[in-house]
Wavefront OBJ file of the C-alpha trace (Angstrom):
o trace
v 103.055 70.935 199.717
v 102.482 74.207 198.244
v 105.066 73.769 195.796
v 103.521 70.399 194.966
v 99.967 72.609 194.323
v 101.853 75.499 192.115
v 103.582 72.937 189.605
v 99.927 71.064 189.322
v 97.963 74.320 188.633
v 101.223 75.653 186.206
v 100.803 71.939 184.386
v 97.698 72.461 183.456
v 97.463 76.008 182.417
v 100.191 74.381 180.387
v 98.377 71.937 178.979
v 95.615 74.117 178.110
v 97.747 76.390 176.521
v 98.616 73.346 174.232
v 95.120 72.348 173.807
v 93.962 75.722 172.159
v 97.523 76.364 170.038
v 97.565 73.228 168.626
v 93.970 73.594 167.894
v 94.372 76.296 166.222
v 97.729 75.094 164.498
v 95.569 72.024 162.775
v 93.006 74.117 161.973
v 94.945 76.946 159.723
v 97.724 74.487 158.132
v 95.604 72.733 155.933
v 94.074 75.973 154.697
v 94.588 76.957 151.068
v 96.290 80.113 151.612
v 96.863 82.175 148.292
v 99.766 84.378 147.923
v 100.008 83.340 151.483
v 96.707 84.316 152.461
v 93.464 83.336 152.974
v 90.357 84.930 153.184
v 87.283 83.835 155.263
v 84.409 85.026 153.616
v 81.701 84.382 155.859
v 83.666 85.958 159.131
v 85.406 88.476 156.531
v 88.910 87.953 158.152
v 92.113 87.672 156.349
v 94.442 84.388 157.899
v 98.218 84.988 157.036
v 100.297 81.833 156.175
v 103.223 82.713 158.158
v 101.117 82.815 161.733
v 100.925 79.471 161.361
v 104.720 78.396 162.346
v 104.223 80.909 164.592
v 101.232 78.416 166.265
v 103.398 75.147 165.521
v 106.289 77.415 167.661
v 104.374 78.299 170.542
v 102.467 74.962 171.375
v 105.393 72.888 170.774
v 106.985 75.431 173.331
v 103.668 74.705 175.643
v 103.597 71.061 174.868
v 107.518 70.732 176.639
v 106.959 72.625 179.270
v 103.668 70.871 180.098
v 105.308 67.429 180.204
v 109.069 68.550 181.679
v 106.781 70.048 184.643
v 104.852 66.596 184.691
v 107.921 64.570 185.168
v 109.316 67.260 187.776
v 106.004 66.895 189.735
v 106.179 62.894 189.683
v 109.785 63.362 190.645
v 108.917 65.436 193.132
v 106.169 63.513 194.886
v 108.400 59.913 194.809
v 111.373 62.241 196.578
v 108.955 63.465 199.120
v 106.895 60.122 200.483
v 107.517 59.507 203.943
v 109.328 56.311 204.850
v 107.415 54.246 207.477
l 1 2 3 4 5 6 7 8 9 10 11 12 13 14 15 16 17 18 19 20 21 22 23 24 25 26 27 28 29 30 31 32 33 34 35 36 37 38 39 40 41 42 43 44 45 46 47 48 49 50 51 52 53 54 55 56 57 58 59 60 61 62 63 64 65 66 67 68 69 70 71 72 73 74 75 76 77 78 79 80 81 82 83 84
């Protein structure tokens, strides 16, 4: 049971981890970096064109894990139904 609890709460921190990189992945790849950067000039921040495979990395990363712990959880509760 607790097991069953530990894998739901890890899914989901999972799947907000891909939420918010992926997010932020669509957000900076359609950006028209110059010399591979781009400036924002109202929040005065320079974005570097290389962070965002970086992004595309890390929530494909997120985006696995998320759904191999889904499948192991599903798994995991048909394995574990009592037979009447």
């Amino acid at each position: 049971m607790a097991k069953r609890i530990l894998i739901a709460i890890l899914v989901l921190v999972f799947s907000l981890a891909t939420f918010f990189l992926g997010s932020i992945y669509f957000k900076r790849k359609d950006m028209l970096y110059e010399n591979g950067r781009y400036f924002d000039s109202d929040h005065a921040i320079v974005y570097h064109e290389q962070s965002v495979s970086v992004y595309l990395t890390l929530f494909l990363i997120a985006l696995s894990t998320a759904l191999l712990l889904s499948v192991y959880l599903v798994r995991l509760k048909k394995t574990n139904i009592p037979k009447v």
